[in-house]
Every structure is written in structure tokens, then in C-alpha cells.
C-alpha positions as CSV (number, residue, x, y, z in Angstrom):
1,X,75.2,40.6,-102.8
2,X,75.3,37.2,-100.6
3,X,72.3,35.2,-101.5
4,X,70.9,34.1,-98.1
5,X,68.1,32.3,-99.2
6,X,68.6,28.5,-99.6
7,X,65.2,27.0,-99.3
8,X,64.5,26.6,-103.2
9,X,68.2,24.9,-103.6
10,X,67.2,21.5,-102.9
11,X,64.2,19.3,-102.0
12,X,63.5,19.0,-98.6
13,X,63.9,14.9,-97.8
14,X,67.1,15.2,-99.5
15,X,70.3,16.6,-97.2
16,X,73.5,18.5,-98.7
17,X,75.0,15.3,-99.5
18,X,72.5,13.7,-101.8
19,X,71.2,11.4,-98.9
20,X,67.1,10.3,-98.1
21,X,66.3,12.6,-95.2
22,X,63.9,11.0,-93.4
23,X,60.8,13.0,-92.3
24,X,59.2,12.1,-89.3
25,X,56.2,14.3,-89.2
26,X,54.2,14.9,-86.1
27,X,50.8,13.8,-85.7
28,X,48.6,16.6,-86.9
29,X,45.2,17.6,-85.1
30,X,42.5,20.3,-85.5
31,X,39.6,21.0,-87.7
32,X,41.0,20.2,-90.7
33,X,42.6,16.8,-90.0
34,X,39.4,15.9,-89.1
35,X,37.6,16.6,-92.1
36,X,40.1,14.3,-94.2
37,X,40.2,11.8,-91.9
38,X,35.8,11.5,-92.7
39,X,37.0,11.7,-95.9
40,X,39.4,9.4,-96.2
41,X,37.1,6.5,-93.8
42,X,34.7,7.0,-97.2
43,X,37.1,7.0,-99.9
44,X,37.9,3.3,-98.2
45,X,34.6,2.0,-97.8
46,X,33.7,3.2,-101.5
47,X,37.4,1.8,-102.5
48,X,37.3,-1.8,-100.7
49,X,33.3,-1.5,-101.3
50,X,33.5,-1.0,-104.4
51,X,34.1,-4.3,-106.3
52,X,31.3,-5.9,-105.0
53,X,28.7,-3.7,-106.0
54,X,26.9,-4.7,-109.1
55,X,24.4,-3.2,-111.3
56,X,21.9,-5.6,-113.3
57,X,24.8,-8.2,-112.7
58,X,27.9,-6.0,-113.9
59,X,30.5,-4.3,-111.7
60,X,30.3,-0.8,-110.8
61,X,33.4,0.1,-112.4
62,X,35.9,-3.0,-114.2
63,X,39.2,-2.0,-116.7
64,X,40.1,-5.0,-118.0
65,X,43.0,-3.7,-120.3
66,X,43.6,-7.5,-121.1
67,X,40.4,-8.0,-122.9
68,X,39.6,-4.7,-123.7
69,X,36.4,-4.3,-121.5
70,X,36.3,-1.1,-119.6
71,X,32.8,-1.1,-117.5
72,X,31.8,2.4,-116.1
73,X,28.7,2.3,-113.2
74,X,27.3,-0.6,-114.7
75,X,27.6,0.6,-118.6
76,X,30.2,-1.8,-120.9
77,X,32.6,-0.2,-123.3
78,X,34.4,-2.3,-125.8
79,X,37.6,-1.2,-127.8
80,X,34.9,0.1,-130.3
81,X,33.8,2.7,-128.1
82,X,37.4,4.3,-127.3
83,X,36.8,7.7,-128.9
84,X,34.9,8.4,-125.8
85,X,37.7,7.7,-123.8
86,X,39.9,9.8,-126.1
87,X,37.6,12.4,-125.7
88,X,37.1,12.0,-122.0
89,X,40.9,12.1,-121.6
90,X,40.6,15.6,-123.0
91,X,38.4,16.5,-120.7
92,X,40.1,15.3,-117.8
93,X,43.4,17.0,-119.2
94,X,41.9,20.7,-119.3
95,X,39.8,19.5,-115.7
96,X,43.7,19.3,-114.6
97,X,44.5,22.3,-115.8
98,X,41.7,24.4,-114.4
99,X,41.8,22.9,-111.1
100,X,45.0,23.7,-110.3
101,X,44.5,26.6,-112.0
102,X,42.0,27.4,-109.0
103,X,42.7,25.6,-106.4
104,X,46.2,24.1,-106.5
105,X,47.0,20.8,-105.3
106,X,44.0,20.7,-103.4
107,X,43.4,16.9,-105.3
108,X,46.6,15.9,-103.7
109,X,45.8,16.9,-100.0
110,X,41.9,15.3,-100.1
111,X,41.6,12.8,-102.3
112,X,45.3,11.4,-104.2
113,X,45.2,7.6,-103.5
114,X,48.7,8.3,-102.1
115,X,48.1,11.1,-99.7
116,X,44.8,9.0,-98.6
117,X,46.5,5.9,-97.7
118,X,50.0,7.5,-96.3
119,X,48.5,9.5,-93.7
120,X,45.1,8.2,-93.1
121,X,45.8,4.4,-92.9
122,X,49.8,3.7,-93.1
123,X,50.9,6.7,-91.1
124,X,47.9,6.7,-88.3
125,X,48.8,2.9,-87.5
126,X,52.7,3.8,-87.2
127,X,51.2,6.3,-84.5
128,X,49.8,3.4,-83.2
129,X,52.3,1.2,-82.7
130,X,55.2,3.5,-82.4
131,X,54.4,6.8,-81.0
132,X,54.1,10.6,-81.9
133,X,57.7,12.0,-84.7
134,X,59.6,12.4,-80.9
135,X,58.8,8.2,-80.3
136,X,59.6,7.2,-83.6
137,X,63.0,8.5,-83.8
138,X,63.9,7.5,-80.4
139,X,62.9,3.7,-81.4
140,X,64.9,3.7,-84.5
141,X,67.9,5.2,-82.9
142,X,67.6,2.9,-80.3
143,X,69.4,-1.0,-79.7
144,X,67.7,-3.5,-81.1
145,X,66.1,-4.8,-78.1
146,X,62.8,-7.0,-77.0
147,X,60.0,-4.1,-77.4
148,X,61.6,-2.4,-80.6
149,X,61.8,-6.3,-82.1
150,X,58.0,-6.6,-81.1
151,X,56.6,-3.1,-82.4
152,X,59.0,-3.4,-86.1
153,X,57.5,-6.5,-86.2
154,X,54.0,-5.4,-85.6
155,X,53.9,-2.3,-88.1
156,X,55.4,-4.3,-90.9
157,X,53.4,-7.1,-90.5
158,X,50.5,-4.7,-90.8
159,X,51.6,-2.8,-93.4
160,X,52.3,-6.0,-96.0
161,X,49.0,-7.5,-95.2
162,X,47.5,-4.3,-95.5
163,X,49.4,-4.0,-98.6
164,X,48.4,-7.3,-99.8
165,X,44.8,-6.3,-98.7
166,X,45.1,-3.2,-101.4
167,X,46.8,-5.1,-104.4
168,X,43.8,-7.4,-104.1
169,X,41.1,-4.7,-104.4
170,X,43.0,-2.7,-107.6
171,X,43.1,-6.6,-108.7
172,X,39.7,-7.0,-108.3
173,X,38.8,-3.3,-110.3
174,X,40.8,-5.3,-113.3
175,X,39.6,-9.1,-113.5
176,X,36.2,-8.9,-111.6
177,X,35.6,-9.7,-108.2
178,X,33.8,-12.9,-109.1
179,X,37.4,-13.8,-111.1
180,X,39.5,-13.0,-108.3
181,X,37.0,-14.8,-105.9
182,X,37.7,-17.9,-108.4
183,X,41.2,-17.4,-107.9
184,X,41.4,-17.0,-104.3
185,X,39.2,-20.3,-103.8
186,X,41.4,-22.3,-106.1
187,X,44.2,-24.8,-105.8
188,X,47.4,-22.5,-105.3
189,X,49.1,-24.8,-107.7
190,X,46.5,-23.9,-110.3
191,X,47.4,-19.7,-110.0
192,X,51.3,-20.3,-109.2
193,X,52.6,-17.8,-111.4
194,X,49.2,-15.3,-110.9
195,X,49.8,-15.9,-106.8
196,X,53.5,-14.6,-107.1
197,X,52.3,-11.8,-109.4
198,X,50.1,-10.4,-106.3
199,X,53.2,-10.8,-104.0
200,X,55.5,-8.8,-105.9
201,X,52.9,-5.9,-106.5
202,X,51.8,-6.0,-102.7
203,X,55.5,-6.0,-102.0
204,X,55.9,-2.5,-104.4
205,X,52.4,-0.9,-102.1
206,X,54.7,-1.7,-98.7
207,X,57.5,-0.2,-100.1
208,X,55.8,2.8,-101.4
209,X,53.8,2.9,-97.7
210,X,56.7,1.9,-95.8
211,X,59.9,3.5,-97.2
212,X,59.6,5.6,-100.3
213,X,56.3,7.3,-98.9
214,X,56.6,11.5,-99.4
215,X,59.0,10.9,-102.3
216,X,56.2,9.7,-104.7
217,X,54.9,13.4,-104.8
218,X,58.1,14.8,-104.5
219,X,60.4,12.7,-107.3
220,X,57.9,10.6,-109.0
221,X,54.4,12.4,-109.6
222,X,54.6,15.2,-111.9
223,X,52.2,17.1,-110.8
224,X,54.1,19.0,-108.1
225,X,56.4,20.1,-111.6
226,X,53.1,21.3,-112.7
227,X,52.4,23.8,-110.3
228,X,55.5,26.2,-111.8
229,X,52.9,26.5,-115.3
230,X,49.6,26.6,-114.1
231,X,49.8,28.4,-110.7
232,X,49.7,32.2,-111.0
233,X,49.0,34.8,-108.6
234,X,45.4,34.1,-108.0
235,X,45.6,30.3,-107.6
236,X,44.3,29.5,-104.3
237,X,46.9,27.2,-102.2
238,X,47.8,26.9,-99.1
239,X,50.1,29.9,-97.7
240,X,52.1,31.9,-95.3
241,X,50.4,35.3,-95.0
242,X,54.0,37.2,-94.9
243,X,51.7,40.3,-94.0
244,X,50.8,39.4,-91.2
245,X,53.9,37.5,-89.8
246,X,56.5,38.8,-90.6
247,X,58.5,40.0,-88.7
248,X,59.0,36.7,-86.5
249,X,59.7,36.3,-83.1
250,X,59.5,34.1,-80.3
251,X,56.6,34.4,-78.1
252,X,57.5,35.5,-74.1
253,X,54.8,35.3,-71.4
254,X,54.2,38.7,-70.0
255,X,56.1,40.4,-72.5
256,X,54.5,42.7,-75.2
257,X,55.3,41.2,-78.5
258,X,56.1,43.9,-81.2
259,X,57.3,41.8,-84.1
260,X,54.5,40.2,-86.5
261,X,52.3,37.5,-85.3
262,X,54.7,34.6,-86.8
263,X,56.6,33.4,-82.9
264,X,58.9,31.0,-84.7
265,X,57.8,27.9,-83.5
266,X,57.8,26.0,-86.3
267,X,55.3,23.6,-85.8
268,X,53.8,23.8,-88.9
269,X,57.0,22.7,-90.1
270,X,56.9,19.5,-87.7
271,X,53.9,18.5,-88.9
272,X,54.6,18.5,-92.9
273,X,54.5,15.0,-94.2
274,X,57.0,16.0,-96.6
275,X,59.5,18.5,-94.3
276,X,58.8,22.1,-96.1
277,X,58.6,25.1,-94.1
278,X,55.5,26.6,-95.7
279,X,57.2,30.5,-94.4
280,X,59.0,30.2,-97.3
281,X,56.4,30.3,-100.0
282,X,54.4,27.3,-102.3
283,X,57.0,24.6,-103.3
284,X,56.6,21.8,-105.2
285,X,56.7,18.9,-102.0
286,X,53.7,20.7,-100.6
287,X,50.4,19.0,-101.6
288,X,48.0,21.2,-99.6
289,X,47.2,18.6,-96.9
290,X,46.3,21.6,-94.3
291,X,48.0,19.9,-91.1
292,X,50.1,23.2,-90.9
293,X,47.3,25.3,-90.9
294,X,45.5,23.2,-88.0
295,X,49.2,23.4,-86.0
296,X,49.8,27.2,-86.5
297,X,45.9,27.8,-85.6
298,X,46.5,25.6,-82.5
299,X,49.8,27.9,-81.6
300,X,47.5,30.9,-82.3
301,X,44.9,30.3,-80.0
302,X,47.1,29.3,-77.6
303,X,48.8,32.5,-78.0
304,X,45.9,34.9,-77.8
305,X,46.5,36.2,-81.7
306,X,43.9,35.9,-84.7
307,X,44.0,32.0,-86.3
308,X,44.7,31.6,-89.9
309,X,47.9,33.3,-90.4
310,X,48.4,30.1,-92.5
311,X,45.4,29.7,-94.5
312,X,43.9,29.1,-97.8
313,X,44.3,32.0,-100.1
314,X,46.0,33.5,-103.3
315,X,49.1,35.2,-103.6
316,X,47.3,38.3,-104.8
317,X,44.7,37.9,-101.8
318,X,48.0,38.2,-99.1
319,X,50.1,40.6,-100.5
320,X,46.8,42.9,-101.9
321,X,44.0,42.3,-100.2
322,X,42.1,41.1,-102.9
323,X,39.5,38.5,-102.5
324,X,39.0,35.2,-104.6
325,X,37.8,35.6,-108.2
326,X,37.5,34.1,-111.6
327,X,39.8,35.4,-114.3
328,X,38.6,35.2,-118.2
329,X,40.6,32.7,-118.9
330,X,39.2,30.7,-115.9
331,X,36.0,31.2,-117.9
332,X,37.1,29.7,-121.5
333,X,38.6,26.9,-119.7
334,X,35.0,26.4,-117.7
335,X,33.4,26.6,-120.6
336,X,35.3,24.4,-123.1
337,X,35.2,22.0,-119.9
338,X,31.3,21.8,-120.0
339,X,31.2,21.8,-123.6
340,X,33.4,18.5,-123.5
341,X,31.5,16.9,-120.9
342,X,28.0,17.4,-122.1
343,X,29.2,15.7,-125.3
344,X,30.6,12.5,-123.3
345,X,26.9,12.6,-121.5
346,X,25.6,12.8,-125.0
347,X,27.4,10.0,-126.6
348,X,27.0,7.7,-123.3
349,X,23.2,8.8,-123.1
350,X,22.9,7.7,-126.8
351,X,25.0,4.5,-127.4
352,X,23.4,2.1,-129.2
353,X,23.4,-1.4,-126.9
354,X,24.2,-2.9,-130.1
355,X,26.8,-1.8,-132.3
356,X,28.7,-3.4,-135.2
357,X,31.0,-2.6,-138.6
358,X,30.0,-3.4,-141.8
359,X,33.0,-3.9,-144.7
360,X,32.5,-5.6,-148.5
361,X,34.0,-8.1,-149.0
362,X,37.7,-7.9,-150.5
363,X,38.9,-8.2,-153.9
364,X,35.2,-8.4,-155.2
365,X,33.1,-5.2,-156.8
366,X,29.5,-6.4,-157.6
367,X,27.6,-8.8,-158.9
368,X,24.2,-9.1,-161.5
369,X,21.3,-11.0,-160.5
370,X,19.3,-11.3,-163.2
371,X,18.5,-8.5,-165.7
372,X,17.2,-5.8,-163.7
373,X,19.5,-6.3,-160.0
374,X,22.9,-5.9,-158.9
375,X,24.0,-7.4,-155.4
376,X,27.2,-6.5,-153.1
377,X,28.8,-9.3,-150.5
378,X,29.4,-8.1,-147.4
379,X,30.7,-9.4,-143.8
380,X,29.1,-7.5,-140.8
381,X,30.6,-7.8,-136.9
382,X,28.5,-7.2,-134.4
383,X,28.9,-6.5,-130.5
384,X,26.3,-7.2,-127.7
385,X,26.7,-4.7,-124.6
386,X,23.9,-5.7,-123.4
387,X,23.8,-8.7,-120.6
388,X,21.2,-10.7,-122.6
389,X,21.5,-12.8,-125.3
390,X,20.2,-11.3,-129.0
391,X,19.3,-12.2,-132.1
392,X,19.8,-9.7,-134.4
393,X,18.2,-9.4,-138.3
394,X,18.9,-6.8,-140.7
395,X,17.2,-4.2,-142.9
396,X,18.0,-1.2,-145.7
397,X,16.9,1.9,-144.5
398,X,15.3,4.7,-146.8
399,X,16.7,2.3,-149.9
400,X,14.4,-0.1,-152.0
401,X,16.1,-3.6,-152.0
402,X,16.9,-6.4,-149.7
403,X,19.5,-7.8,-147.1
404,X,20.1,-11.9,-147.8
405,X,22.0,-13.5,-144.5
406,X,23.7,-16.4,-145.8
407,X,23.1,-19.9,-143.7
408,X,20.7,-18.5,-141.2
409,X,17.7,-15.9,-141.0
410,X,19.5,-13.9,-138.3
411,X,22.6,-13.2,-136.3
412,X,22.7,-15.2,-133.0
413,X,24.7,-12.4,-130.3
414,X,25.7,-13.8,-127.0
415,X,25.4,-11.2,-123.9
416,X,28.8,-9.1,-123.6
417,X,30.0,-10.9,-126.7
418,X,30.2,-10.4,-130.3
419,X,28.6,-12.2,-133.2
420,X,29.3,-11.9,-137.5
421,X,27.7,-12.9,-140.5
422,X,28.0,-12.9,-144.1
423,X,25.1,-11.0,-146.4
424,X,24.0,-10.0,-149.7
425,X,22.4,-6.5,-150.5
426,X,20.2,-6.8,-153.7
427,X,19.5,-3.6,-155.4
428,X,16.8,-3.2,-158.4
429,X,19.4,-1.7,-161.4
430,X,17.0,1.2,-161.6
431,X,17.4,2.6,-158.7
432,X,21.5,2.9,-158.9
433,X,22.2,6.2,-160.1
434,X,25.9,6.5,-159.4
435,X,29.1,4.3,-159.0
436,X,28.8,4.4,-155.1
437,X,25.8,4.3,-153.1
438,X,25.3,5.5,-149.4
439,X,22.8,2.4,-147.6
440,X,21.9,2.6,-144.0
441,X,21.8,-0.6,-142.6
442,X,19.0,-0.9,-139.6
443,X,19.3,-3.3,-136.6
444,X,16.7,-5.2,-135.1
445,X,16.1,-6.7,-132.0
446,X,12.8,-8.4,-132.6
447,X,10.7,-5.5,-133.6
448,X,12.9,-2.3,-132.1
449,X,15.5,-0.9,-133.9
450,X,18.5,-1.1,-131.7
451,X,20.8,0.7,-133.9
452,X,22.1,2.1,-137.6
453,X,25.8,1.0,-139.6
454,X,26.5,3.1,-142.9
455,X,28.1,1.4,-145.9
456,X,28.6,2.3,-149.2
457,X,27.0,0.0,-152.5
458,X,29.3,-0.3,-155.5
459,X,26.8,-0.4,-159.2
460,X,28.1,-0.4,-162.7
461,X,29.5,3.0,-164.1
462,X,26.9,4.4,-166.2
């Protein structure tokens, strides 16, 4: 039998050939397009916004993968603390998996940094400037004349300093506003090589916003790939309802239509920012942004039929009948998801502001003092995440003996830094019953204990 469907063959931006297909996609409209475009004006007042909030004098969020220093609304994490991130990486890894589980690539449509900035910033001033799909390719087929010099000109000027504009901010999320600020105001022959860094990466945002655009989700991200594994039958996504549609026909004024409600008019397809025809079933270029639903609504109003023949909904919902629901294993994944994320609440609710490791020293065991005690040398490293400076003293916990700092009385901390010092613990001989003792070594700020290191306390074999 002659296979006549072709759709899954090939990608849609790419032609028979192997060549870029270039998409231009109408300017969508309607209920939904509306609601992303709120959404998107706050996701860029909390993006651009972002880096200069502050709380008690830290920024909201900060990854400075150069130094190690990962702040997190307002809280610092060192190196140290990287089992949380581990852990939270988990999480985020089985929240993946469960979203799309459920919804699909419903992240990609709302709230994917490329999605956001393509059609909500990049794409709405090429409307601008150049016109609706029909303009567009008109201009770029045309001469290159007066007005086509002037409007290129425009929109790429706009889109590198809008570019610019973004590598800055992500900058800013790394270093710190108040670093960037630094560089900014200084003498460009100071930052040379750091000024040419920003120029390259704004230059990689205009290409992405300018040329490669659709073919991020569709060659580069992975999670389109994704979809084939962890969508089934009762994912919800955005679809065709074949039910209803089929068969298609084109709509006639004054004539009684006898086919499905589908009239062939292929908006929905015009309006795709990345060229599928959403007739023929979830594909991997489709990342749920809803402008074909708001275009096949439009056409069914306009037609007199029922909206929403392209909708949200399952696979088992169109074909069946059957409504939304949550299957067992949507449950186990809910649940495991909780479990992991009240333990990260847990462990960022209860981190100590001062933490530290404590190691013997090498190549020595122990030491008598006297007749009746027997010491162990230790080196102790200590970091501050607090933004104050400390002075830290130590103290054996639930253990009879003493903690001897060597060369001062206490261990001087600076805010967001880290401090070390050399000690003795001195325990009375009596009192070690085995070859390896378990101390707990208290830390005070003052009089409040601001957190607990274990260490082991090597004695004579008896």
C-alpha cells in the first residue's frame, strides 16, 4: 500500500533538499495571545527587575560559577552546601518528568526564555517595523531600495541593542549588579577583554533572535525529543479534535456544509511560529504556544460552528470522550516530588549560618599531656554566610575536656568569607575508652550556638 502520509518525514523549517525554510508566521490574536503577552510583560519586569533587588544587602538570586557563590532570594550557598543542589536537581528532573507527563510542553509555550523573548519581544517589534507574514515576505523579496534599507536597518539595530540589553542582565545574575555597574562605569581600557566578551555573547542572543529563532526548540533543545517518552495517551497538549473535523471542507456561503467542522483554511497553520500543521497530530516543533487555537476559534466564530475544535485536551479525551484525570503513576511521581521538596525546605530552613570542617592533622596520632591527658591537633575551616562579621570560639559537646585555639582566643570570620584555625582537644586518659572517639564540636557566636562539626579523637589502644 502507497504511504500517503508525509508529515512525520521531515521537520517542518527544513524543505526536501536539506535547506532552512523560513517561517514567516502570522501575527496571532485572541484570548490566548493575550494572556501570554501579560505574562510575558512580567516575566520582563521580574527578569530586567530582577538584579537590582536586594535582600538585607544580597541579590535576589546571583550564580557566580567563578567563585562558587550561588545566592537564592537573599540566602548564600557556598560549594559546601552543593548536596542541596544535587538534591534539588533531582527534584527538578522528576518535576520534568511529571509535567510533561501532564501537561506537555506547556513550559515551552508560557514561560521558556526562548519562546518568551521570540514572540513577545523579537517577533512583536519585527511586526512593527515590517508588517504582518504577507509584509515581511514581500520586503525580503523585494530590491534593495530606500524604505527596505531604512526598516533592515531599524529591526537590526533593535534587535543587537536589545540583545546587548539581555547579555547584560544574565551578566548581571552571574557577577552582581553592583560588579557589572563597576564595570560599566569604568575606563573601557580597564575591561577590554571583559567588553569584547559581552559583544560576542550579545552577538550569539541576535543570532538566536534574529536568524536561528524556531530552530532552538526544533534542532537544539531536547525537550521536544522528550515528548516521544513521557507523553502517553492522557498527556494534555495542544490538539486537533479529529472527531470533530474530520472530514474537511472548505466553507461556502449559503451552502449547507456536510463534511466535519475542519473548512481547510489553514490558518492555524499560518500562525505556527515553527510551520506544523497541528491536523496532523502532536510533533516534536510544537511547543504549545496556543496561537492556533486563538486562529481556528477566530475562523469558528466567524463561521457560525462551536470554538475549540483545536483545544487543550488528551488523546484519550478526543478519540473517547474521557475527561482529564490522574493515573497512579501520576501519583508516585507527585508524591516522590513532595517528598523531595519538603527535604530541600528542610535543609534550607535548618542550615546553620555558620558552617565549617574539622580534619586532624596529618601524619600525627596523639599526644600525652602529662600523666592523666591525651591531646589531638586539629585544623578547623570555617565559612560565614552570614553578611556580618563573626568571631567564632569553640566547645566539646556532651564530652569532659577542653578545645586550646592556638595564637588567639577565637576565630575572626569576615561576612560571606571564610576563616581557619589550628586547635588542641585535651581529653582526661580516664575518660577514653576506645581507640576512636566520636566529639561534637559546638560553635559559638558570642553566647548562641550557631552550629555542630563531628570529628573523631584518636587515644592509646588499651
Amino acid at each position: 500500500m502507497e504511504e500517503t502520509e508525509s508529515f512525520r518525514d521531515s521537520i517542518a523549517t527544513v524543505d526536501k533538499q536539506g535547506k532552512r525554510n523560513w517561517i514567516y508566521a502570522q501575527k496571532p490574536s485572541g484570548k490566548y495571545y493575550n494572556a501570554r503577552s501579560i505574562l510575558s510583560y512580567l516575566y520582563f519586569i521580574v527578569f530586567f527587575v530582577g538584579p537590582f533587588i536586594k535582600i538585607n544587602g544580597r541579590p535576589l538570586f546571583l550564580l557566580n560559577v567563578v567563585e562558587g557563590k550561588f545566592i537564592l532570594f537573599g540566602a548564600i550557598f557556598w560549594p559546601q552546601d552543593f548536596f542541596i543542589f544535587g538534591l534539588a536537581m533531582v527534584a527538578f528532573i522528576l518535576f520534568i518528568v511529571l509535567f510533561t507527563m501532564a501537561f506537555g510542553r506547556l513550559f515551552c509555550g508560557w514561560a521558556c526564555p526562548q519562546t518568551v523573548f521570540m514572540e513577545m519581544l523579537f517577533r512583536k517589534i519585527e511586526y512593527w517595523i515590517e508588517g504582518n507574514a504577507a509584509a515581511q515576505k514581500l520586503l525580503n523579496k523585494a530590491p534593495w531600495n530606500t524604505e527596505k534599507i531604512r526598516k533592515k536597518t531599524i529591526k537590526h539595530v533593535l534587535f543587537y541593542v536589545l540583545s546587548f540589553l539581555i547579555a547584560n542582565t544574565f551578566l548581571a545574575y552571574i557577577i552582581g549588579i553592583d560588579s557589572l555597574m563597576h564595570i560599566i562605569k569604568g575606563p573601557v581600557s580597564v575591561h577590554a577583554g571583559g567588553l569584547a566578551t559581552m559583544l560576542i555573547f550579545s552577538g550569539i542572543f541576535y543570532g538566536v533572535f534574529t536568524f536561528f529563532r524556531e530552530q532552538v526548540c526544533t534542532v537544539i533543545c531536547p525537550y521536544g525529543r522528550l515528548q516521544g517518552v513521557l507523553l502517553d495517551r492522557d498527556s494534555l497538549v495542544v490538539a486537533y479534535d479529529y472527531e470533530r473535523g474530520e472530514p474537511r471542507g472548505h466553507f461556502k456561503k449559503q451552502e449547507e456544509h456536510s463534511g466535519g467542522d475542519c473548512i481547510d483554511c489553514l490558518q492555524c497553520v499560518k500562525v505556527c511560529p515553527t510551520g506544523i500543521d497541528i491536523r496532523n497530530g502532536t510533533q516534536l516543533e510544537c511547543v504549545n504556544c496556543t496561537a492556533c487555537i486563538d486562529a481556528c476559534n477566530f475562523m469558528m466564530e466567524k463561521t457560525g460552528r462551536p470554538l475549540h475544535l483545536i483545544r487543550y485536551a488528551s488523546e484519550n479525551g478526543i478519540a473517547n470522550k474521557q475527561p482529564l484525570h490522574f493515573s497512579t503513576r501520576y501519583k508516585v511521581y507527585s508524591l516522590l516530588l513532595i517528598t523531595i521538596l519538603s527535604a530541600i525546605s528542610w535543609m534550607l530552613i535548618s542550615r546553620q549560618p555558620v558552617s565549617g570542617a574539622v580534619m586532624r592533622t596529618a601524619g600525627m596520632l596523639y599526644q600525652e599531656r602529662g600523666m592523666d591527658s591525651i591531646t589531638n591537633l586539629y585544623r578547623i575551616k570555617l565559612v560565614n554566610k552570614t553578611t556580618g562579621n563573626i568571631l567564632v570560639s569553640l566547645k566539646l559537646e556532651d564530652t569532659p575536656g577542653s578545645i586550646n585555639l592556638l595564637g588567639q582566643p577565637v576565630i575572626h570570620v569576615k561576612a560571606e568569607d571564610q576563616g581557619e584555625g589550628t586547635f588542641f582537644v585535651v581529653l582526661p586518659r580516664k575518660n577514653i575508652k576506645d581507640r576512636k572517639t566520636i566529639l561534637h564540636i559546638a560553635l559559638y557566636t558570642g553566647n548562641k550556638k550557631t552550629g555542630s562539626i563531628k570529628t573523631t579523637f584518636l587515644g592509646p589502644v588499651k
